[in-house]
N, C-alpha and C positions, 0 to 999 in steps of 0.2 A: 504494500500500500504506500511504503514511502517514498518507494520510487516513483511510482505513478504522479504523487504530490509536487515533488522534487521536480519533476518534467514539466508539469502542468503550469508551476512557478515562472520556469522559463520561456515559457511560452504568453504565457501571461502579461510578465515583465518587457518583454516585446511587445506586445501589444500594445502595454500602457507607453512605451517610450518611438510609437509611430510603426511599430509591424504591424505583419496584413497575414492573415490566414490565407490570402491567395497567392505570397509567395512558396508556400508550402509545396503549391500545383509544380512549380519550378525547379524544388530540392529532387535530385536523381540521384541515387545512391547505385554502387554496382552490388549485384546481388541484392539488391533487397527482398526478394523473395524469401531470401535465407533470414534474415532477421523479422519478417511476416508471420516468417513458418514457425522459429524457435525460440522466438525472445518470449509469447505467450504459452508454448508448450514448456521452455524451461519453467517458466514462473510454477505452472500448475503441474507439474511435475510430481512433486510428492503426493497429491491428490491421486494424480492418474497411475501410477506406478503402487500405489495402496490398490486401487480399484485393477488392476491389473493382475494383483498379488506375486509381483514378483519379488524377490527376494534382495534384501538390504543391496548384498554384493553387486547386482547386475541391476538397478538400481543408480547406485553411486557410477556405475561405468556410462550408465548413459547422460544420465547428468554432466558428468564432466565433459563428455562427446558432446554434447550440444550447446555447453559453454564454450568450450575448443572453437567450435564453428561459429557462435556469437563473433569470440574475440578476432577470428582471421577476418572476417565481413567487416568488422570496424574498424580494421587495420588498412583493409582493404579501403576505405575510404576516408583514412584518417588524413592522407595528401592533399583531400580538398578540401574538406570537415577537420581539424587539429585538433578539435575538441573530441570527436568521436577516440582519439588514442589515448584519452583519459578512461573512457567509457572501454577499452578494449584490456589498459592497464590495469582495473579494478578486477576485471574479471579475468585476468591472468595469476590475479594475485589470488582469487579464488579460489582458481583451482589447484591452486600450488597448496593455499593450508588444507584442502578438502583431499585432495590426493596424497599429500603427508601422513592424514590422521584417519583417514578414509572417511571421513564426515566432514560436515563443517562444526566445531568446536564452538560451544556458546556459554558466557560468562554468566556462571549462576549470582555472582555479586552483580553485575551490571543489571541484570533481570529483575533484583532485588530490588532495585534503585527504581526503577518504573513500574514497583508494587506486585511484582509476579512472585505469590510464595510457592515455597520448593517443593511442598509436594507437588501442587497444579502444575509447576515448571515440570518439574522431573518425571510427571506422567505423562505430560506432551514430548517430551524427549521420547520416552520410551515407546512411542507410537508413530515417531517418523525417523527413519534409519536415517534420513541425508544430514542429520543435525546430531549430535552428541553432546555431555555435559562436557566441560574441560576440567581438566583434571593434570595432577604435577605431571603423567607421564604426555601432555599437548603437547605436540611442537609445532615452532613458526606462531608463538599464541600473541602476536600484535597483528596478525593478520586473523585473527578469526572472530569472529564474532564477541567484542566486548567494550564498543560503546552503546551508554543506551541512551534511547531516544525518548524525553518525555512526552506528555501529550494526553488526549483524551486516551478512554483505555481500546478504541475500533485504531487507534494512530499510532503508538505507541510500537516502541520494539525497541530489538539490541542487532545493531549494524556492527558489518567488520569497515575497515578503512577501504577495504576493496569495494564493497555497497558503495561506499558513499563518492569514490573516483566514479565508480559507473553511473551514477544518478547523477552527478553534477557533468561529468563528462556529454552525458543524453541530455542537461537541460542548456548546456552553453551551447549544444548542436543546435535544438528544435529552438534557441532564445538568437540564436544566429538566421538558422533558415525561415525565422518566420519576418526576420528584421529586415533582409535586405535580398531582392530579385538577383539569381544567378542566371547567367550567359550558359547556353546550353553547348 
């Protein structure tokens, strides 16, 4: 959801300082199909991969595979977009502590901090493989999940540093393409 917020901001903030939604029609990205296809099946991934009932392992391998493929497509247009290599870095960093740990690691103090007690914490852990509690044996733990965001409790979470390059990396793009008409 923050991400969504984090976007909408920059699009927004365009808006108010003289963009147009119809430069949008103008922004061409290569592949964007691929970020069509995966930026919405990664999000709902742990949904769909429950409802699939496959197993933690295979799981975490497609996730990272369709991170893998977010980040090469932002890269891929990160020479025209600069911002989108923000948005490409975050989620390289991703998959570095989620491939490390085999989960993404989430701070049960920072959770704390945005009023999630540890039982209700730790039985949401224990029902999505792609997250884990962190714990001394984490590694790479400045990259996983443990700032936390406060807010109403529908807004609320605990981001890693990677979240937050890809959310702002995605709102300086769409706070760019809605700003100003590109030359095809």
């Amino acid at each position: 959801m923050i991400l969504l917020e984090v976007i909408l901001a920059g699009l927004l903030l365009s808006l108010a300082t003289g963009g147009s939604l119809r430069n949008l029609v103008h922004e061409q990205l290569k592949a964007e199909w691929v970020l069509l296809l995966l930026l919405p099946t990664q999000l709902a991934w742990p949904a769909i991969s429950e409802r699939l009932g496959l197993d933690c392992a295979l799981s975490i391998i497609v996730w990272l595979l369709m991170m893998a493929g977010l980040a090469v497509t932002l890269m891929l247009n990160a020479r025209r977009q600069w911002m989108l290599a923000f948005a490409a870095l975050g989620i390289a960093m991703n998959i570095l502590v989620i491939g490390a740990n085999q989960a993404m690691p989430v701070s049960i103090k920072a959770a704390s901090e945005i009023g999630a007690t540890r039982p209700v914490f730790r039985d949401a852990l224990d029902t999505d493989c792609l997250h884990e509690e962190m714990t001394d044996s984490t590694v790479l733990t400045a990259l996983a999940d443990v700032v936390a965001v406060p807010g109403p409790e529908w807004q609320r979470g605990v981001l890693s540093v990677g979240d937050m390059l890809l959310a702002l990396g995605l709102a300086g793009w769409m706070y760019s393409a809605a700003k100003c008409r590109r030359s095809v």
